[in-house]
N, C-alpha and C positions, 0 to 999 in steps of 0.2 A: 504493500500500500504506500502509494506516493504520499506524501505533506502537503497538502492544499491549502490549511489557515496559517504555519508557523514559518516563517523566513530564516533570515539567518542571525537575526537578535528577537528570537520569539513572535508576536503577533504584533500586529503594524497595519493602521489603515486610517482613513478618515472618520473622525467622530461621529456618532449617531449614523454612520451609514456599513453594511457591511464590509469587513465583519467586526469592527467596533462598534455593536447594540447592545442595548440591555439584555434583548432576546439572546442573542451569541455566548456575551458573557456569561448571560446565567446558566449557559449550557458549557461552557468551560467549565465554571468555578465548579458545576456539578460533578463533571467526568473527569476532573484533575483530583476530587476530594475521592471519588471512587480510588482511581488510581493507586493513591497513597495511603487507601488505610489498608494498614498493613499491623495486624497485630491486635489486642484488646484495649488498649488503653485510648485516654481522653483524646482525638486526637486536634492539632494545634495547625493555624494555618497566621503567618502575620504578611498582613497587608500594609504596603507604603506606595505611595504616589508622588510623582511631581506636583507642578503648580497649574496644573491644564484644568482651564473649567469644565471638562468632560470627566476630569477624574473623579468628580462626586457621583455622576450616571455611571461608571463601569464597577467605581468603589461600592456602590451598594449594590449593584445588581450581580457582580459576583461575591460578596457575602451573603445574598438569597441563598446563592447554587450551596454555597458552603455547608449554610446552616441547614438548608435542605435534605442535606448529606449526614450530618450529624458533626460538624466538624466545627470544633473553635474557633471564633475568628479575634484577631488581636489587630487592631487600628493604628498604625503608627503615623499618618499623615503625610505631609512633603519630607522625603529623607531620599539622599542620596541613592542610586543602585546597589553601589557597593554594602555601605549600610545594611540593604537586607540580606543580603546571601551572609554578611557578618552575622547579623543577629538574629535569624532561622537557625543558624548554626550552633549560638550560643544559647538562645532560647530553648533548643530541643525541639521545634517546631518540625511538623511533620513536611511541612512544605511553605515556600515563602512565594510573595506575588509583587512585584512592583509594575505601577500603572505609569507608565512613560513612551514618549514615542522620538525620546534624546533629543535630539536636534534638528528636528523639528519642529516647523512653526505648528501654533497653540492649535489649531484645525485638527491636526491629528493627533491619535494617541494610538497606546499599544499596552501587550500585556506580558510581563518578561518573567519568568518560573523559573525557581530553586528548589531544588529537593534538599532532602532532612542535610545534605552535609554542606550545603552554601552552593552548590554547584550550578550552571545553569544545564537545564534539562539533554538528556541525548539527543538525538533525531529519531533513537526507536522509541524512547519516552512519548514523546511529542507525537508520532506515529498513532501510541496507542490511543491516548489522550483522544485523537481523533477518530479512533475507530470507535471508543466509547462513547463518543456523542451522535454517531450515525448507527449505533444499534439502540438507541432508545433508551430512556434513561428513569421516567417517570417509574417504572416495577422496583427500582431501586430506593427510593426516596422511606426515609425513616419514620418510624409513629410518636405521633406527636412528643411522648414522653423521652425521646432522644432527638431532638430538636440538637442543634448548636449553639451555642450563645455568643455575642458581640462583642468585644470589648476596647473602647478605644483610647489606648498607653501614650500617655506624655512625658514619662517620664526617662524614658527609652534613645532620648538624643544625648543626654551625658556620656552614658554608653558609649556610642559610636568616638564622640570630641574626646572620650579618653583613650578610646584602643587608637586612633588614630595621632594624638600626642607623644604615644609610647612608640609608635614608628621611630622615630627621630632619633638618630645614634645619643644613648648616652652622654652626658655634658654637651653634647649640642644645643645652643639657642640660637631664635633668630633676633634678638635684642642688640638694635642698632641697627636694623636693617626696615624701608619704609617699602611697603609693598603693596602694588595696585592688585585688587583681587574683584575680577568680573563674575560675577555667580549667575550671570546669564535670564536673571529672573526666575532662576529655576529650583530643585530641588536642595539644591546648597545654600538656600539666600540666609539659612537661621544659624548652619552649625559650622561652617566654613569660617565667616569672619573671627567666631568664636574661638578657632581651634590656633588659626594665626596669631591673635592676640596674646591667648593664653602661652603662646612658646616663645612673647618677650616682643612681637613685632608691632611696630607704626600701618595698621593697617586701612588701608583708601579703599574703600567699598564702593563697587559700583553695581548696579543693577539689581540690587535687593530688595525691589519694592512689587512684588510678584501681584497682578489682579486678575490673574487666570486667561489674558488672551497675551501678554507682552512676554513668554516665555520665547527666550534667542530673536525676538525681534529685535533687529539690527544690533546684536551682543553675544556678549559669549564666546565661546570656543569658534563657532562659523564666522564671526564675526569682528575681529580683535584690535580692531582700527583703536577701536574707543579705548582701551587699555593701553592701548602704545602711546597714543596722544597724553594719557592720562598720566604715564611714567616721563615723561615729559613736562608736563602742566606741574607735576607736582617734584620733579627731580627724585622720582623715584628709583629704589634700589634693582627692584625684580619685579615684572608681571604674570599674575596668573590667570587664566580666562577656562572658566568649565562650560561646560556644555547641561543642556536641561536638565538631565539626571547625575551629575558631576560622576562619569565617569570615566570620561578623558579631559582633555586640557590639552592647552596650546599655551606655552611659556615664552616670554620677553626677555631679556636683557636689558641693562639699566637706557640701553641707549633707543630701547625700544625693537628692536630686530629678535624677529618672531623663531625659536625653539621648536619645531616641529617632535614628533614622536621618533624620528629616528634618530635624532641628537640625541635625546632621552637617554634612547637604547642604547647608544654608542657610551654615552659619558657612564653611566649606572655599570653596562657591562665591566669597561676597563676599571672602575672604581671599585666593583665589587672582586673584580678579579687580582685586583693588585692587594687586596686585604683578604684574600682568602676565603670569599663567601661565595662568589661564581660557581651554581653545582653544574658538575658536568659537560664544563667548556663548552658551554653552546649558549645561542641568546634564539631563541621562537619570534619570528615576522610574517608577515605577507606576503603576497606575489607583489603587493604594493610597494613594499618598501625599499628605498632608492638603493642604488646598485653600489651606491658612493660608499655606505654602511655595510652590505657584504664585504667588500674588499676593505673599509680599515678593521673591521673584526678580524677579516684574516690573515690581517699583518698582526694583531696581538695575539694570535694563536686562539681566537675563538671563532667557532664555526656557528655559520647563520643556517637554520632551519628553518625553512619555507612554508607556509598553510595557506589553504585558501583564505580569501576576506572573508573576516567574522571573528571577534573576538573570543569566542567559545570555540572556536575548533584552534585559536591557541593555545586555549587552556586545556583542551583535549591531548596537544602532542607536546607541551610542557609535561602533564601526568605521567604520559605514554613515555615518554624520552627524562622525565626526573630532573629538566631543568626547569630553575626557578627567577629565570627573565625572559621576560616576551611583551608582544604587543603589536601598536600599527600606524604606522607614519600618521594618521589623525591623531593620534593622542590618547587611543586606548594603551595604559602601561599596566600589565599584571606583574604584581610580584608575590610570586606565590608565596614565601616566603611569611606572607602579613595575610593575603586577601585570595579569593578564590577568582575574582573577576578585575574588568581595569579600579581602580578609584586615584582620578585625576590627582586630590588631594595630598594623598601618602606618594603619589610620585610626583608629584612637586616640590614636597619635602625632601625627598632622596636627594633628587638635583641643589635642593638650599643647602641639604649638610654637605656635598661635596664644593659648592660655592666657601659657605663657612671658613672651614674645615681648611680650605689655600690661601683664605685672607686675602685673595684677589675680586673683580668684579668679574661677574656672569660674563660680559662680554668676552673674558679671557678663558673662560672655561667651558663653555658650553658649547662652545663650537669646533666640535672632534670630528671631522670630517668636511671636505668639498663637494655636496652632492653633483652628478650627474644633471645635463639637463633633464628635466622630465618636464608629462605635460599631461595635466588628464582635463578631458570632455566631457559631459555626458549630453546624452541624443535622448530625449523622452520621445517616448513613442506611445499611439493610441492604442494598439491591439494587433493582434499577432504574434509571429517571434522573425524579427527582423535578422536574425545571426545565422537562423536558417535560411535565408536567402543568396543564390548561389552568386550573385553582382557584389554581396556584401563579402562573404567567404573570398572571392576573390580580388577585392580590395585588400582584406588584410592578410592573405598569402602574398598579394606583390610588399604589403609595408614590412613584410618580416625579411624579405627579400633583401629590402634597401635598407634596412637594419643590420643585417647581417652579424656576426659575430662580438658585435664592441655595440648593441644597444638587447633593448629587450622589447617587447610586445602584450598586453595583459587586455584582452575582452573580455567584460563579463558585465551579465544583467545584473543590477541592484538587484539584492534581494527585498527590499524595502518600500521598494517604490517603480514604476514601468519606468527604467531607465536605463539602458545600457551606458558603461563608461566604460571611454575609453585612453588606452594610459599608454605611452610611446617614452623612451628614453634612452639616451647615449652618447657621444662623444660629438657630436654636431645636433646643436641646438635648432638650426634653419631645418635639418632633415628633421628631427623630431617634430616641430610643427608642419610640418608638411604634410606627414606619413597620417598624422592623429585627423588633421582636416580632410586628408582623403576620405579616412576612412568614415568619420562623423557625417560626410559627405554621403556617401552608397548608406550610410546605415538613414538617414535622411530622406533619401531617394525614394527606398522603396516600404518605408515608415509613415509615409505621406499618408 
């Protein structure tokens, strides 16, 4: 059985329209709650959401399916991604739910599953989940006297501001240092500002005034203009910028110049590697990720391992392979090490303690590598699948062509949304634009 509703960060769609309804979700929360009980005991499900005014429609209406099931339901409100696969985990909860659709504007929303160990779900998970809403589900549904009950926890954000505190090497502070930090509107706007402050820093808040449609409008991780300008305006140290569900980030330097995720990767690896914490010589990426950061990995003797896009199927061949760095030139950074999934936060911090830590400014430190040119597109298309078309197939067999051995080549549909991107990169920047607009070109053509 194919996966019809789950992409490749869970469910994803336009609010109040298929398959973000009430109807849908309550037929999820139902057959996720089936799924996971496993056992005789009470069982626990904790739900968190961003700041999308949809998340109040999907937040109650998959607590229906829950309670319908007979399963606990525990409220935790706007909290980070990462957050709940944390606190699922520490909670003992049978299964964790976060209502987000990241970085995306407020229109949509989305439904992202943790099972009991923080993890996000398989793809045979998620399989099943789906087969159990198309074989019926009302013969299921519990009597009255095992109903589930609601209950919604405020007091569950300390939590998170301290396991996230305790990231931070040891005698590390960030006191003396003044830092712009974008929260995108989003589900960081409460505990992020808090978590910086509390570790000694001058902290410049911007976009924490969330009313449920201004999530990453013009902010944010997609968006970081406004942060650069702002470590400027204020002569700040270092920029942070998250994304709706703070679970990547896109980082600045004092002078403003943007930190992509494969800097991250780059600085974290050799840092972790020169103090003995790097497990098993290897750092987990994308087909995304720039070619500049395979080869300086492999000049410090660490080997880059490739995965498709999708931050869970890094964290799939992190477990599978027992290394513990990975992530995705957007600014998803896993460190397994602390987190089960990305959380922008704790890998923002990594990069301040190695800033710290040389008594130098970011701008001397953060920049471990000359990427490649690259160049990525994306071609939205109405209906169809435009890749199967043999005008488009043969445009991007002549770009691989004229690519040849010194770039690389990467098609592939969003999982997220009807968009093919497309991604060209190599040692001639004019051929790179060239080869991506061909092909943006033929996939355009016959997309019409």
């Amino acid at each position: 059985m194919t996966r019809k509703l789950f992409g490749t960060d869970g469910i994803r769609g336009a609010a109040n329209e298929e398959p973000m309804t009430a109807e849908t979700a309550l037929k999820i929360g139902m057959a996720t709650a089936l799924t996971f009980q496993r056992g005789r005991h009470r069982h626990r499900v904790l739900v968190g959401k961003d700041t999308r005014l949809s998340g109040y429609l999907l937040e109650n209406a998959l607590t229906a399916g829950f309670i319908s099931m007979g399963m606990d339901v525990f409220l935790v409100g706007p909290m980070p991604t990462p957050a709940i696969g944390i606190l699922t985990r520490s909670m003992r909860c049978d299964l964790g739910v976060m209502l987000s659709a990241s970085h995306n504007p407020y229109q949509d929303n989305g439904i992202k599953l943790f099972g009991p160990d923080g993890y996000k779900l398989s793809d045979e998970v998620e399989r099943e989940i789906e087969g159990r809403m198309a074989d019926g589900l009302s013969a299921h549904l519990v009597p009255a006297a095992k109903l589930g009950r609601a209950k919604r926890l405020d007091d569950v954000h300390g939590r998170y501001i301290e396991f996230v505190k305790h990231t931070l090497p040891r005698g590390c502070t960030l006191k003396g240092l003044r830092i712009v930090l974008d929260c995108a509107n989003g589900a960081a706007y409460r505990v992020a500002p808090e978590i910086l402050f509390e570790l000694g820093a001058e902290v410049i808040p911007l976009n924490v005034s969330p009313d449920g449609t201004n999530i990453n409008l013009n902010c944010g991780s997609t968006a970081p203009q406004g942060m650069c300008e702002a470590i400027s305006r204020y002569r700040a140290d270092f920029g942070i910028a998250l994304d709706g569900d703070a679970d990547r980030t896109v980082l600045a330097d004092e002078n403003g110049a943007l930190i992509d995720g494969d800097q991250v990767l780059g600085l974290i690896a050799r840092h972790w590697q020169g103090a003995g914490l790097l497990k098993n010589g290897g750092v987990v990426a994308t087909v995304m990720s720039n070619l500049g950061l395979e080869r300086y990995l492999g000049g410090c003797g660490v080997a880059l391992i490739r995965t498709k896009v999708g931050d869970r199927y890094v964290v799939e061949q992190m477990c599978k392979g027992g290394y513990n760095v990975g992530g995705e030139q957007s600014g998803h950074i896993i460190l397994s090490d602390y987190t089960t999934t990305g959380d922008g936060l704790i890998a923002a911090l990594q990069v301040l303690a190695v800033v710290v830590g040389s008594g130098k400014p970011a701008s001397q430190i953060c920049r471990q590598f000359e990427p490649l040119p690259q160049l990525l597109k994306n071609v939205r298309y109405q209906g169809g699948e435009p890749l199967e078309s043999e005008h488009v197939k043969a445009a991007i067999e002549q770009g691989r062509r004229r690519l040849g051995n010194q770039g690389r080549l990467v098609i592939r549909p969003s999982g997220t949304e009807p968009v093919v991107r497309v991604m060209a990169e190599g040692e001639d920047e004019t051929l790179v634009g060239a080869v991506v607009d061909d092909i943006c070109g033929a996939i355009r053509a016959v997309a019409a």
